[in-house]
Residue frames as qw, qx, qy, qz and C-alpha x, y, z in Angstrom:
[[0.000, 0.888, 0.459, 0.000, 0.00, 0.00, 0.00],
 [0.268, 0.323, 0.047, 0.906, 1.23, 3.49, -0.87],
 [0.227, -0.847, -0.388, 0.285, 0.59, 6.86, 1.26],
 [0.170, 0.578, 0.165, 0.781, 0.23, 10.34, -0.13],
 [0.451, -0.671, -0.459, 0.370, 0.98, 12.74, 2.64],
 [0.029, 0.785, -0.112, 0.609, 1.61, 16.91, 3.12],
 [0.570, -0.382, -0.434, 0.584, 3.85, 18.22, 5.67],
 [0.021, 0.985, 0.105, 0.132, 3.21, 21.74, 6.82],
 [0.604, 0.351, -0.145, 0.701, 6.87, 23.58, 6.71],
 [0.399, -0.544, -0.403, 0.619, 7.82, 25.86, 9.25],
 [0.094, -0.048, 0.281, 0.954, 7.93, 28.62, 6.51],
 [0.504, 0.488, 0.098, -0.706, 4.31, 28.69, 5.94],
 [0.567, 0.378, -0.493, -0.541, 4.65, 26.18, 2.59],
 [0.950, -0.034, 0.190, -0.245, 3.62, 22.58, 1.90],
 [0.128, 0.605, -0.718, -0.319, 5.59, 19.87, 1.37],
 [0.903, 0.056, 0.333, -0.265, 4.37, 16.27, -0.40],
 [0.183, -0.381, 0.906, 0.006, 5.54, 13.11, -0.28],
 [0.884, 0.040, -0.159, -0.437, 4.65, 9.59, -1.26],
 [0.045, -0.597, 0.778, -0.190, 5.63, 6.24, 0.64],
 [0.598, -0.108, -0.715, -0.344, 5.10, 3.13, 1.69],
 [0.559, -0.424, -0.589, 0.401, 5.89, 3.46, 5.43],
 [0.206, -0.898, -0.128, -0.368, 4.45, 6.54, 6.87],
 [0.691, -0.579, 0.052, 0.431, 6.48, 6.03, 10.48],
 [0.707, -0.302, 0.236, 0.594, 10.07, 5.83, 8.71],
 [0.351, 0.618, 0.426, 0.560, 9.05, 8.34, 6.33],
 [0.367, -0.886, -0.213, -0.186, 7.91, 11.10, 8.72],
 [0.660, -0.691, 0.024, 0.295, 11.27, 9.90, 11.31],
 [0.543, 0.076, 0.284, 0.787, 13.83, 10.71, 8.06],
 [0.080, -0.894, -0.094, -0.431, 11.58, 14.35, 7.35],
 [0.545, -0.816, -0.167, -0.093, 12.44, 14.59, 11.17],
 [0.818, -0.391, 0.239, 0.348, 16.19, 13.63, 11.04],
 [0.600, 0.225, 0.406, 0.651, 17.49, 14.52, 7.55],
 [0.018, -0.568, -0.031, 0.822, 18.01, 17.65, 6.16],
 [0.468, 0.464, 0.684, 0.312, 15.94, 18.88, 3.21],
 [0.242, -0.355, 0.145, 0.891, 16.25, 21.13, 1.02],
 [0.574, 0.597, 0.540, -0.151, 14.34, 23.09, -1.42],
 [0.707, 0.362, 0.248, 0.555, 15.54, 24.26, -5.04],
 [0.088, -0.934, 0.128, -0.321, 16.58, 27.48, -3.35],
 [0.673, 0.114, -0.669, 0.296, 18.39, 25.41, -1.24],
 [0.349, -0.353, 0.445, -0.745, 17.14, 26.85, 2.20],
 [0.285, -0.075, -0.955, 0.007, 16.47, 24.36, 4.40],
 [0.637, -0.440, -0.360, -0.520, 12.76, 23.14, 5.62],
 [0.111, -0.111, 0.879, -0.450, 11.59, 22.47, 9.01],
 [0.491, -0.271, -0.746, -0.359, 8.92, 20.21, 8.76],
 [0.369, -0.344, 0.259, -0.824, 6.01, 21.12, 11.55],
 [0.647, 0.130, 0.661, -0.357, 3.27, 18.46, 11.55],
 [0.186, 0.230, 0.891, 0.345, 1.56, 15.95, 9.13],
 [0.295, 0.184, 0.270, -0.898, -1.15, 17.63, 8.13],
 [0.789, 0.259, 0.164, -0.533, -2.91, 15.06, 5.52],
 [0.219, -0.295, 0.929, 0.054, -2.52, 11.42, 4.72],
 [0.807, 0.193, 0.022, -0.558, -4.35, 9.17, 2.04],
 [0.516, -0.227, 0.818, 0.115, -3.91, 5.47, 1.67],
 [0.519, 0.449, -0.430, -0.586, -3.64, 4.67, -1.83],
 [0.573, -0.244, 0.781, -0.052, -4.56, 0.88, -2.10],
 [0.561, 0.495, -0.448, -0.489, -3.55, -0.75, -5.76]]
């Protein structure tokens, strides 16, 4: 099963994703650094929406 998910950014912008494991997905947002194609880096707030895609 696949999950399609938005993280709200500390800037005020969205950021979406798509996985199979929500947890370890969410705990690397939380751990890793990410950038965007500005290269300024995101802090990732909360989860804000999460659909299970089942194929």
């Amino acid at each position: 099963m696949w999950y399609v998910y938005i993280l709200l950014c500390a800037d005020g912008s969205f950021y979406t994703g798509c996985t199979t494991d929500v947890e370890r997905r969410i705990t690397e947002h939380n751990t890793t650094r990410f950038t965007t194609l500005k290269s300024e880096l995101l802090l990732f707030l909360k989860l804000i929406w999460l659909l299970l895609i089942s194929i």
